[in-house]
C-alpha positions in Angstrom: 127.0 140.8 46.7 123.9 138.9 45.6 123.1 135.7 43.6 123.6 137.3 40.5 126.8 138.8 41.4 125.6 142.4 41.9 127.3 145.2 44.0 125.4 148.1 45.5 126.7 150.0 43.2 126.1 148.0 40.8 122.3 147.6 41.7 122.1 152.0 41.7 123.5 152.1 38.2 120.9 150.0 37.1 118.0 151.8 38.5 119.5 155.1 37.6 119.0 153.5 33.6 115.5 153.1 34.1 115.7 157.1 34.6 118.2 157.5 31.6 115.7 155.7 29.0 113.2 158.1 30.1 115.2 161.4 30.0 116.8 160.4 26.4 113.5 160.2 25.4 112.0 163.8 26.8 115.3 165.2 25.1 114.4 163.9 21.9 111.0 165.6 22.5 109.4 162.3 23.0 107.5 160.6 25.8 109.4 158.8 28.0 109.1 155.4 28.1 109.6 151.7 30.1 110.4 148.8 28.1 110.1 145.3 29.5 109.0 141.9 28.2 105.8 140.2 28.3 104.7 138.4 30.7 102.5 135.8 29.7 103.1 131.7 29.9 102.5 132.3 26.2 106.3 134.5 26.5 108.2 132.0 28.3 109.8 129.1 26.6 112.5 126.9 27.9 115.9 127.6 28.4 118.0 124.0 27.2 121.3 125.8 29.0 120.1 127.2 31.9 117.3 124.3 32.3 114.4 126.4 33.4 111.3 128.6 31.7 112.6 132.2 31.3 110.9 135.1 29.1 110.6 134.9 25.6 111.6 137.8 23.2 108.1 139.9 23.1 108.4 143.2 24.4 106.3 146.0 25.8 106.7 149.6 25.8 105.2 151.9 28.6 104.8 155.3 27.7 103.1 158.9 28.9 101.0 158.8 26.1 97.9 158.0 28.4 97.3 159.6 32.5 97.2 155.8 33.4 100.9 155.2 31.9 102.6 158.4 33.1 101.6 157.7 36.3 102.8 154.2 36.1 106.0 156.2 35.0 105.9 158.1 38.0 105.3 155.6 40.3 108.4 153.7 38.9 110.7 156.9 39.4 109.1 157.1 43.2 110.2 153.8 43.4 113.6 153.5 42.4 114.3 156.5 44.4 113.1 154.9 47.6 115.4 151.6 47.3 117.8 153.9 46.4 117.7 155.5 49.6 117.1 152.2 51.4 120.5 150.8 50.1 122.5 154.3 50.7 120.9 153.6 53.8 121.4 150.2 55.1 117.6 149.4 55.4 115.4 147.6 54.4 111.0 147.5 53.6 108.3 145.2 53.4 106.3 145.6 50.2 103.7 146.5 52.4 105.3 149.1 53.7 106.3 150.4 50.5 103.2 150.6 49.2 101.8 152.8 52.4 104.9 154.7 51.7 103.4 155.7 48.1 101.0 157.9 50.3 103.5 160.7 49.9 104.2 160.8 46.4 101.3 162.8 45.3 99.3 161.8 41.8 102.3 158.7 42.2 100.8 156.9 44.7 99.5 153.3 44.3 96.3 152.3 44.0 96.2 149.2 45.3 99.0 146.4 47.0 99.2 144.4 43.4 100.1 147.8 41.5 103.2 148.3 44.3 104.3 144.1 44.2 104.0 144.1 40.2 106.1 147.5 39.9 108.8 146.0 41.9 108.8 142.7 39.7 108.7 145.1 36.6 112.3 146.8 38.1 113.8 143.3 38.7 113.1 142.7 34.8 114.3 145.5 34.1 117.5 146.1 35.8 118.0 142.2 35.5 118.2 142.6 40.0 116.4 140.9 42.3 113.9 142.0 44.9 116.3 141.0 47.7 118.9 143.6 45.5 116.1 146.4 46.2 115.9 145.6 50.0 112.5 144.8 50.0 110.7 142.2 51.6 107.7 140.1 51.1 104.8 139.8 54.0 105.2 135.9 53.8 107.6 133.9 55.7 110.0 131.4 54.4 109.6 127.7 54.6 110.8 125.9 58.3 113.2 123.2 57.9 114.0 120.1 59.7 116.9 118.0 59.4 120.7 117.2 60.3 121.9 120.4 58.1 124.0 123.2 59.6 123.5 126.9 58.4 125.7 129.8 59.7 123.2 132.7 59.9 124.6 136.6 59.9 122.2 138.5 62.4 121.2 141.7 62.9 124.2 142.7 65.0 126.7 141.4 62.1 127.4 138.2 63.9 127.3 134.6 63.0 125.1 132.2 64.5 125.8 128.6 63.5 122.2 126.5 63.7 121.7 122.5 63.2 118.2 122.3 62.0 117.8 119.4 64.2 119.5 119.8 67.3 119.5 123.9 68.0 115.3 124.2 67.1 112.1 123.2 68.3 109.4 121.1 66.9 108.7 124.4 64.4 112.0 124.0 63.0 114.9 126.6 61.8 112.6 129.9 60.0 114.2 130.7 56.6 115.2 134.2 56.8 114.0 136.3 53.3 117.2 136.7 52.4 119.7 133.6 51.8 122.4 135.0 49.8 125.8 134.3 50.6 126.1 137.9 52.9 123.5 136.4 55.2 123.4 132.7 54.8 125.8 130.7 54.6 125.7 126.4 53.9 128.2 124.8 56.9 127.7 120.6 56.9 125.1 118.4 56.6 124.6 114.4 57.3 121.0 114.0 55.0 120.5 112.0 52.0 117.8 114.2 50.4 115.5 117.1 50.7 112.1 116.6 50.5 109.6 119.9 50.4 106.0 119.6 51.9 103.3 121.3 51.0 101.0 121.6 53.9 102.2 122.2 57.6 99.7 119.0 58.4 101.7 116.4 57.1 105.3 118.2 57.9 104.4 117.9 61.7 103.4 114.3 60.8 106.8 113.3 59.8 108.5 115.6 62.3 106.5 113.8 64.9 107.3 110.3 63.3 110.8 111.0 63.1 110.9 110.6 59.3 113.8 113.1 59.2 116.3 110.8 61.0 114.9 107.5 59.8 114.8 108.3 56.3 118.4 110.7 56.2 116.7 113.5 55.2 116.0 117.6 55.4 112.2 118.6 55.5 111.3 121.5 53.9 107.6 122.6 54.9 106.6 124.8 51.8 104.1 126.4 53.4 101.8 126.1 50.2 102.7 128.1 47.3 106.8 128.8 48.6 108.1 131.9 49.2 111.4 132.9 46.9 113.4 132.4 49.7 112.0 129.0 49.8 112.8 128.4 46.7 116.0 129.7 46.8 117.1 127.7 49.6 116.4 124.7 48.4 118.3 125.1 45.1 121.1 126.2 46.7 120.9 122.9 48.9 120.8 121.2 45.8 123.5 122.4 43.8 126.0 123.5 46.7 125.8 119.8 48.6 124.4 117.8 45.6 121.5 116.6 47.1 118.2 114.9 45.2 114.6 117.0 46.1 111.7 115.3 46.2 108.6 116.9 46.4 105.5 115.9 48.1 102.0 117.6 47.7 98.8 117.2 47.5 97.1 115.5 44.6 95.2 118.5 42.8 96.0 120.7 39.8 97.7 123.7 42.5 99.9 121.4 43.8 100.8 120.6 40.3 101.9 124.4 39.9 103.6 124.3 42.9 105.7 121.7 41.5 106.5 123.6 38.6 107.2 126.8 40.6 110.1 125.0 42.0 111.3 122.9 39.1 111.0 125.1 36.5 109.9 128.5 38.1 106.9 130.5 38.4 105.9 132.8 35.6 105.4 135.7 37.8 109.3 135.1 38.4 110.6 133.5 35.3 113.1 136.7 35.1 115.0 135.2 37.6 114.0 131.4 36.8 117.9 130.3 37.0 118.4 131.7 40.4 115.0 130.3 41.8 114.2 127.1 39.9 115.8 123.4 40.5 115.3 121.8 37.6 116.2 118.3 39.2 113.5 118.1 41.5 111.4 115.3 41.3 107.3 115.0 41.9 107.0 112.2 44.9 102.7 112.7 45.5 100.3 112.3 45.8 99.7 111.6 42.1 96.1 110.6 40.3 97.5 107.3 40.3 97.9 107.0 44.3 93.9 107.9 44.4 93.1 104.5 43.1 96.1 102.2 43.8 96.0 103.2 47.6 92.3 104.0 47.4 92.3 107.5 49.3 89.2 109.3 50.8 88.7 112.3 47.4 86.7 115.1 46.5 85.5 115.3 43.1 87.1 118.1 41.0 85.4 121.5 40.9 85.2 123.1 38.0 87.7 126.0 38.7 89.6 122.5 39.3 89.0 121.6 36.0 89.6 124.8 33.8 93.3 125.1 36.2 94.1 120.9 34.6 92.8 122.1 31.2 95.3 125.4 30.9 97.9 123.2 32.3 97.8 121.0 29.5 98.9 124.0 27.3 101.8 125.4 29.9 104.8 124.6 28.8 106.2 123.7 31.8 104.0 120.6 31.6 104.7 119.8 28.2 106.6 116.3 28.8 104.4 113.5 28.1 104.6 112.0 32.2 102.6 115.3 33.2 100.3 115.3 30.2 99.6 111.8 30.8 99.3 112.3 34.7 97.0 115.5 34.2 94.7 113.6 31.7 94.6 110.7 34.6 93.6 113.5 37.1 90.6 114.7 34.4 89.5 111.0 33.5 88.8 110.2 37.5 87.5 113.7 38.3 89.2 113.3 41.7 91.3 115.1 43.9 93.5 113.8 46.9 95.2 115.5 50.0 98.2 114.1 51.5 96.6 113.3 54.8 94.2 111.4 53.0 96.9 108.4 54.1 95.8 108.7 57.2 92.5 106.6 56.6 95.2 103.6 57.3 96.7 105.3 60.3 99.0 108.2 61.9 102.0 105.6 61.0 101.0 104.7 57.1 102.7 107.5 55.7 106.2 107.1 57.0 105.9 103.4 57.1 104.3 102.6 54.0 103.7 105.2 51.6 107.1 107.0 51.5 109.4 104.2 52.2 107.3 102.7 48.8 107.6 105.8 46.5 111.3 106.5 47.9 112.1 103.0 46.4 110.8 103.9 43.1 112.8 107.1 42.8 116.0 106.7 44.8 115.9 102.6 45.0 115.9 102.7 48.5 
């Protein structure tokens, strides 16, 4: 069964839908069409309940009206019948792989890897399933974690392998599978006070090398840049299934800044499935514009790609509290940028001894 409660039957049913709309309509004498919402930052708006950005109420209807939307009608049908086969089947695909696949299905072939990725997001809207649901997976991996947690993993053979993300792996760390639902992952023990995500695998190795981990009673969570869904799935669960506070630490540039929001609020790509991705709780550690000139760090001036990214944040709505406004405005009026290993203009040590044990008293008074 998956996060949202789903059974593989459950999961067919739904894609099998997507075929219904379609047929009704060719009965009628109609095209056939695809209706799913828009998705735009300017169609999500904030969910009070659920405590995350979801899709608004504007809709938009595929149709065969035009060659290009029939095919992207076909290539949908194509589609659901190959996960449909994949879960019958007990396998699984890369998106990749999918999308070489699509070779085969005549004038329903993709163009291009984005058509095949968007498609499948598209059916998760749709069908209200996730990707994980469809048996596909993404190229990218899934963060590494460090830390006195223990996970029971199910492997391939149907076993399960209990791991302690400290004692049982290397320096690398404990390699989040793509899938972390319940069927494959499961959440034993843990002796940590807090998780706290890393962007870069720079600093990560930094405070795996320093020990930060045991000294400060915590899990880290190397992000791995923009995180993966599994990622980001992991971490919520951690979250809400052993109540622990996330703290996240990036770089200090307006990416990071959507980074942040990817895992507090979600990612508009994914805010279909916001509430099973998104951990509302999580708190923005660094670096912040601030940092730049209280700890004077070595920084590049903002490009302006930089620039027109701080600008359109102003008008997301997941930075619509006045502490980001105010701390994207700072960004703009100083024109600088800051990477976390910036700290280490005052040595290898500064960031475990100085700069973390100083913003870990401001947020958990520590």
């Amino acid at each position: 069964m998956s996060a949202n409660g789903y059974t593989k039957e459950q999961v067919i049913e739904a894609l099998h839908d997507i075929a219904g709309e379609m047929h009704n309509k060719m009965l009628k004498g109609e095209p056939p069409t695809m209706t799913l919402p828009v998705r735009t930052k300017q169609n999500i708006s904030f969910d009070s309940k659920l405590g995350v950005y979801k899709y608004g109420k504007k809709k938009s209807t595929r149709d065969a009206t035009s060659l290009g939307s029939a095919r992207q009608l076909l290539r949908a049908l194509h589609v659901t019948e190959f996960i449909e086969e994949m879960i019958e089947a007990g396998k699984s695909s890369t998106l990749r792989e999918m999308y070489y696949i699509s070779e085969g299905w005549g004038h329903g072939k993709f163009g291009s890897q984005n058509e095949s990725n968007n498609l499948a997001e598209d059916l998760e809207i749709i069908t209200k399933c996730m990707r994980e649901d469809f048996k596909l997976r993404p190229e990218e991996d899934g963060a590494r974690i460090i830390g006195n947690i223990t996970f029971e993993e199910r492997n391939r053979r149907g076993e399960w392998m209990r791991i302690n993300c400290r004692d049982d792996v290397g320096d690398s760390g404990y390699g989040v599978p793509y899938n972390v639902e319940l069927e494959k992952l499961r959440l034993v023990d843990h002796d940590v006070d807090f998780i706290m995500a890393i962007e870069t695998g720079g600093m990560f190795d930094r405070l795996v090398e320093n020990g930060f981990d045991e000294s400060a009673r915590c899990a880290l969570v190397h992000l791995k840049g923009q995180p993966a869904r599994s990622t980001r799935r992991i971490i919520k669960r951690m979250n809400e299934e052993w109540n622990l506070p996330v703290l996240v630490f990036l770089d200090g540039d307006p990416w990071s800044y959507r980074i942040y929001a990817s895992i507090a609020y979600g990612a508009i790509k994914t805010a279909h499935i916001s509430e099973y991705l998104a951990t509302p709780s999580a708190v923005y550690l660094g670096i912040r514009a601030g940092d730049i000139e209280s700890y004077d760090l070595p920084a590049d001036d903002l490009s302006s790609k930089d620039i027109q990214a701080l600008n359109a944040e102003l008008s997301d709505p997941r930075f619509a509290d006045a502490e980001w406004q105010e701390e994207i405005k700072l960004m703009l009026e100083l024109g600088k940028k800051a990477e976390q290993q910036s700290l280490a203009k005052y040595g290898l040590d500064f960031v475990t001894e100085t700069y973390l044990p100083e913003k870990l008293a401001e947020i958990l008074g520590r």
